[in-house]
N, C-alpha and C positions, 0 to 999 in steps of 0.2 A: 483853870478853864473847865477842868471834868466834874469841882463845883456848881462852877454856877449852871452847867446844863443840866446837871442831877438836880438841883435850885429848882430849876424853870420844871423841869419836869413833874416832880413831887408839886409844884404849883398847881400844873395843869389837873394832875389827878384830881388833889385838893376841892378845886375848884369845880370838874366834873362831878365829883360827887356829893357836892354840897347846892349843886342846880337845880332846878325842877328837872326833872325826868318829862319826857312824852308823857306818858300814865298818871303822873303826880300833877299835870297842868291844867289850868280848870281853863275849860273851854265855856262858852256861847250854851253851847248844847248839856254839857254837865251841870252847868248851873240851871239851865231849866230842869234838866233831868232830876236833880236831887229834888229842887225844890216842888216839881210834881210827886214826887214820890212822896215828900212828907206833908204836902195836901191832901192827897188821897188816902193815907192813914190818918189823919189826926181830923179831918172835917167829914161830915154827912153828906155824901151828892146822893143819898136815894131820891131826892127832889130830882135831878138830873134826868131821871126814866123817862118823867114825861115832858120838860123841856129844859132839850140837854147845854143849850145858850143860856141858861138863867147863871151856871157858876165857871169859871173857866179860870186858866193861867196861862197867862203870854209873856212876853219877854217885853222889857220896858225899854228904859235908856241903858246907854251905856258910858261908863265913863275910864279915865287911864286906872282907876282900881278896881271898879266894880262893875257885874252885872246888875242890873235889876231885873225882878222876875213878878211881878205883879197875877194874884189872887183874889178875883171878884168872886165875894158871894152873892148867894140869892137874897139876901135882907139888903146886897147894894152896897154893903163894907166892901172896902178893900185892906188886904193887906199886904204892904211892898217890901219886897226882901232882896237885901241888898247884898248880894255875893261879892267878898273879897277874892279879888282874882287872886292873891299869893297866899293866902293862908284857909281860905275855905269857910272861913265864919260869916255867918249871914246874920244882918243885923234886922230885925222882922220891926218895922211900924205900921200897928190900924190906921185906917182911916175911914170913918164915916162921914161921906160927905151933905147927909140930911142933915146932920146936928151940927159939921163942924167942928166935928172932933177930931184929933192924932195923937196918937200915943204912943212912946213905944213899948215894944212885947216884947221882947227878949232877943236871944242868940239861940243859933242852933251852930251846928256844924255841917258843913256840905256834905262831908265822906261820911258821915252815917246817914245819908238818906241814898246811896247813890247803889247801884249793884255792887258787890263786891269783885263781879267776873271784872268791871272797869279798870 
């Protein structure tokens, strides 16, 4: 019997420590968060100054794996990035819808665009 409670115990640890954590869990808002941060390094908003509606990022849909965080620029592209709620990898596709174009652009990773205080 002092088995299997030692068993179940050494489970439970196991098991806690192999969870997401508070901190380690991608929220709504971290997934915006990252993905504004590495908008606003990697794209030009000095167009922004004079009107600051022409580029923006909102949160899209949502689904049981992912956020969406949607990136309208000023030429009218978009590009939609798809936030893995368990693993943090964001799968980025353009989309231009004058031409009718989509493609995709690559991965990033959420926790390198996110504060580190997070």
């Amino acid at each position: 019997m002092k088995h299997l409670v030692s068993c179940a115990l050494i489970a439970c640890l196991l098991y806690s420590c192999s969870s997401n954590t508070p901190k380690d869990t991608i929220t709504a808002e971290k997934a915006y968060e990252g993905v504004s941060n590495y908008c606003h390094s990697n794209y030009d908003w000095s167009i922004t100054k004079e009107n600051p509606s022409i580029m923006y990022v909102e949160m899209g849909e949502e689904t049981d794996s992912t956020y969406q965080v949607v990136f309208r620029s000023y030429t009218g592209a978009y590009v939609y990035f798809y936030v893995n709620k368990t693993s943090g990898i964001i799968r980025m596709v353009d989309h231009v819808p004058m031409l009718n174009i989509q493609s995709e652009a690559g991965t990033i990773n959420l926790f390198d665009y996110l504060d580190k205080a997070n």
